[in-house]
C-alpha positions as CSV (number, residue, x, y, z in Angstrom):
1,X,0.0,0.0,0.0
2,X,1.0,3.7,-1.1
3,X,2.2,6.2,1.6
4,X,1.3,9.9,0.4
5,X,4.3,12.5,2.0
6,X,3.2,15.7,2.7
7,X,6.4,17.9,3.3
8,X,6.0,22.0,3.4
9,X,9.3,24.7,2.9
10,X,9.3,27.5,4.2
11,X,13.1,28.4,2.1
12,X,14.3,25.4,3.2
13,X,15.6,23.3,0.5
14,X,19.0,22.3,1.8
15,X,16.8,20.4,5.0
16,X,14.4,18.6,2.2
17,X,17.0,17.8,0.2
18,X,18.6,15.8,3.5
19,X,15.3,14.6,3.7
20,X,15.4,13.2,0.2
21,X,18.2,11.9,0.8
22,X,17.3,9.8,4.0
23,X,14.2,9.1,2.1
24,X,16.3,7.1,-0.7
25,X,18.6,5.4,1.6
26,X,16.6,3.9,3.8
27,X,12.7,3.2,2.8
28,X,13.6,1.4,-0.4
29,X,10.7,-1.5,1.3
30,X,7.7,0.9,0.6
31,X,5.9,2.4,-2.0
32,X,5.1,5.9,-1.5
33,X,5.3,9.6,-2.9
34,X,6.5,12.7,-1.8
35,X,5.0,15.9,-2.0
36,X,6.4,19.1,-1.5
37,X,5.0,22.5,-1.5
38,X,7.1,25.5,-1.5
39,X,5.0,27.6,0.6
40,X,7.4,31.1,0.0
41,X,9.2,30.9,-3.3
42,X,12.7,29.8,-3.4
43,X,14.8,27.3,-5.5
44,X,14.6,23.9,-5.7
45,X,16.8,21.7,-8.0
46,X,17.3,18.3,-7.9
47,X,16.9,15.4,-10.7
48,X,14.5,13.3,-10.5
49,X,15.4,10.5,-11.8
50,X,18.1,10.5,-8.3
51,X,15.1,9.1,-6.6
52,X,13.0,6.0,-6.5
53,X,10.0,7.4,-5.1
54,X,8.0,10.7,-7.3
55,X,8.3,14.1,-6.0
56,X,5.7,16.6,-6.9
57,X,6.1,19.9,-6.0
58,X,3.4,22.4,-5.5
59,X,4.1,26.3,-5.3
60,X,2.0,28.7,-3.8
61,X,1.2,32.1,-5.1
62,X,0.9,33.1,-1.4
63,X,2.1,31.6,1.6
64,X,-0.4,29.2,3.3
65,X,-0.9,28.3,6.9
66,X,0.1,24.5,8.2
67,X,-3.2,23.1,7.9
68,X,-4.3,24.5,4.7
69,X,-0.6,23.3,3.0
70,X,-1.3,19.6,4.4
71,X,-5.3,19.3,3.0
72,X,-4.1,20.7,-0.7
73,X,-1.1,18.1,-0.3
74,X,-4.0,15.7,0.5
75,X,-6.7,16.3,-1.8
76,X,-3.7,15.4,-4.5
77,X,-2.7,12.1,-2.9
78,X,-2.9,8.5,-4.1
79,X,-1.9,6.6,-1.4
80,X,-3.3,4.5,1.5
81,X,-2.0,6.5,4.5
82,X,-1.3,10.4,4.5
83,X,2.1,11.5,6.4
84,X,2.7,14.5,7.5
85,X,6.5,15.9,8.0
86,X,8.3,18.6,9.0
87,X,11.6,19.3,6.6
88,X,14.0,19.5,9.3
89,X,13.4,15.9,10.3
90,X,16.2,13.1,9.6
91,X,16.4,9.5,10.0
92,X,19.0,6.7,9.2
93,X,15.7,4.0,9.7
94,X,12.7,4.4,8.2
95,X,9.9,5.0,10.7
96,X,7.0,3.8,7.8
97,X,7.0,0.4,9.3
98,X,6.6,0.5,12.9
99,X,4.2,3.5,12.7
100,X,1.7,0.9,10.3
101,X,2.1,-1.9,12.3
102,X,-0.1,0.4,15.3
103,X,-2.9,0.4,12.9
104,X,-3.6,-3.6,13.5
105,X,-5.4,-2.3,16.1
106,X,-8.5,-0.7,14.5
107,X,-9.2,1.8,16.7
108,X,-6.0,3.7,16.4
109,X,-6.3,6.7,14.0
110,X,-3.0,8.5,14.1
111,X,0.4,6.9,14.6
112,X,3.6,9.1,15.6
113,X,7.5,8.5,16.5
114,X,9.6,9.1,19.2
115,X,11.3,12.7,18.5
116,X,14.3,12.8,19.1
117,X,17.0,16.4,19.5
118,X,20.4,16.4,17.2
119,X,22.4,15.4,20.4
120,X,19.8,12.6,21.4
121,X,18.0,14.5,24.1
122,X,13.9,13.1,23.9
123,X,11.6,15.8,23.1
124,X,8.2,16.3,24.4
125,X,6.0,15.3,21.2
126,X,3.6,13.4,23.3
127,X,1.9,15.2,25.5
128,X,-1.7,15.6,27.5
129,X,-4.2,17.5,26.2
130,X,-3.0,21.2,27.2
131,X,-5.3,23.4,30.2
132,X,-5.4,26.3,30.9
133,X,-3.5,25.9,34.4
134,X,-0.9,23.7,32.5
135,X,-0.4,26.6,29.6
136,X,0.6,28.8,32.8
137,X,2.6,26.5,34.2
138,X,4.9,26.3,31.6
139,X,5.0,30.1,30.7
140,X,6.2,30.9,34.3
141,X,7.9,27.9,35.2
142,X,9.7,27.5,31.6
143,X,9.9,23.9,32.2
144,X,8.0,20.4,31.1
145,X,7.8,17.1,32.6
146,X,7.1,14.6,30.7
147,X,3.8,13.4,29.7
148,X,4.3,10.3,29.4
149,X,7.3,7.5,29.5
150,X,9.4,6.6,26.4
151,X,9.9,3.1,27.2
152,X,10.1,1.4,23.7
153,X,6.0,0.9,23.6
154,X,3.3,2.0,21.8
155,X,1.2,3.9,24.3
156,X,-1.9,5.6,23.7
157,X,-1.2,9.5,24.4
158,X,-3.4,12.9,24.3
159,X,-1.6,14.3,21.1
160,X,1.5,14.4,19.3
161,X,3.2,17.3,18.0
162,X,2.8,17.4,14.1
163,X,6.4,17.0,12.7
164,X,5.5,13.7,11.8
165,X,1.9,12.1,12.0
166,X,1.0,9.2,9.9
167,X,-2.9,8.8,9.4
168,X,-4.9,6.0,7.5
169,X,-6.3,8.1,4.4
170,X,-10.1,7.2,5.2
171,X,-9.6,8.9,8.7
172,X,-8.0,12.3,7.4
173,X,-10.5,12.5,5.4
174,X,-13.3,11.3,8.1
175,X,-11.4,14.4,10.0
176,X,-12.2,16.8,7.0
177,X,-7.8,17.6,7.5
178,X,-6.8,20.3,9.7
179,X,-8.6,23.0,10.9
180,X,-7.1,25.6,8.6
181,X,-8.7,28.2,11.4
182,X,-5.8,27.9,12.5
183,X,-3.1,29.4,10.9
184,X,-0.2,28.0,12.7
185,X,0.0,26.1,15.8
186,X,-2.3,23.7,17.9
187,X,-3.4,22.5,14.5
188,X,-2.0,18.6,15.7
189,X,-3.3,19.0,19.2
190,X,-6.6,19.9,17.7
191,X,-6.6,17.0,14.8
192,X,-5.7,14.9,18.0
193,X,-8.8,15.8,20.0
194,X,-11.3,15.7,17.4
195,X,-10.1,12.3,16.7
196,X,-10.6,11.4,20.0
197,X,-14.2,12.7,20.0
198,X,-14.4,10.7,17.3
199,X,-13.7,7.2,19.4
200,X,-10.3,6.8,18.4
201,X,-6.5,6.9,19.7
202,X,-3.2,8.2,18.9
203,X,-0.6,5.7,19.2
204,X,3.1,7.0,20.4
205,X,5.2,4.4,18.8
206,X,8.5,5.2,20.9
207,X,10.2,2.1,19.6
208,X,10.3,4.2,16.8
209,X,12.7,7.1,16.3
210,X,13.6,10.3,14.1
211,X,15.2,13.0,14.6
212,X,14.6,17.1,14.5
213,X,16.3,19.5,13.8
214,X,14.5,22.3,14.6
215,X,15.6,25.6,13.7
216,X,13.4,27.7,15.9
217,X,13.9,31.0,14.0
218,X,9.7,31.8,15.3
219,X,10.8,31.9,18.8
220,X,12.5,35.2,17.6
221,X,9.6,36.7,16.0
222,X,6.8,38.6,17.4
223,X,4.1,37.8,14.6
224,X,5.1,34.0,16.1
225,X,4.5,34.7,19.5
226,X,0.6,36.6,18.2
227,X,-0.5,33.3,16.4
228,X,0.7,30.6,19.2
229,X,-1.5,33.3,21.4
230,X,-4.3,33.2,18.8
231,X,-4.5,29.2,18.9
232,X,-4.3,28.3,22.3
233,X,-7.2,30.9,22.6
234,X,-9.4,29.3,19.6
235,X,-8.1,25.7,21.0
């Protein structure tokens, strides 16, 4: 069965092109396709014929938020299960297989990886469903427990953070995507909840791993710091 890719760039083609890359060397057991939307313009070159997989790239006029560059990605897919994945995530094994083996159990709708830092530190990409005393919390105390234990399980968890969530194609579509209300952030921990209003789980496969990257510019930028405001508020 197909895997549909859904990777947005915000000017980041030397991270996809890792990604590619990563892509090629390790998932050579799967069928799948990539697509990529360049959300700002910028240049992307590479041959296709480098790759076994095909990329389609999509460019946008104007930039889109998260959730609206994921549904176009999706209403153009042909494959089985719909991934979505940040560019500035790497891995050396490819995380395809253990995050479809959680879907022998039916009632699991969204299937995520153990996140990783660069130097190996685990990051908190599972987590419980946020409140309003837990939101303050972690603006005054500027630290985060974990959620939840990364012991090499699948575990049923609130959410997952969106750098990489794999979903069966009929329940993104039973979803109706993300909520493109929201222009950036809180668009996973809101796919999460409505899938759990909708009777089903999110599996953390934390046998599985990848690896980000993340370049954090947004902490630096007001417009950033508006939006994340704006979404906890709608969320």
């Amino acid at each position: 069965m197909m895997i549909t890719v859904s990777v947005v760039s915000h000017g980041q083609w030397p991270l996809v092109a890792k990604l590619l890359e990563d892509f090629q060397s390790s998932c050579a057991d799967f069928a799948f396709e990539l697509i990529l939307t360049l959300n700002i313009p910028e240049l992307a070159v590479f041959d296709a014929a480098d790759y076994d997989f095909p990329v389609q790239i999509i460019r946008n006029l104007k930039p889109k938020g998260f959730g609206a560059n994921h549904n176009t990605a999706f209403a153009q897919s042909r494959g089985h299960y719909f991934c979505v994945m940040n560019p500035d995530i790497r891995f050396s094994a490819c995380p395809f297989g253990g995050l479809l083996a959680s879907f022998v159990d039916p009632s699991v709708g969204i299937a995520a990886p153990l996140v990783l830092g660069p130097t190996g530190q685990l990051e908190d990409s599972a987590r419980k469903f946020p409140t309003p005393k837990k939101i303050l919390g972690k603006l005054t105390s500027g630290s985060q427990q974990a959620d939840y234990p990364s012991d090499g399980q699948v575990r049923v968890v609130d959410w997952c953070a969106g750098m990489l969530l794999l979903f069966p194609k009929q329940v993104y579509a039973e979803l109706q995507g993300f909520d493109e209300r929201y222009f950036l952030y809180y668009e996973d921990v809101d796919i999460c909840a409505r899938l759990s209003l909708s009777q089903r789980q999110v599996a953390w496969c934390t046998q599985t791993q990848v690896v980000h990257h993340a370049q954090r510019t947004s902490h630096r930028q007001f417009k950033y710091t508006v939006w994340h405001i704006r979404s906890i508020a709608r969320f």
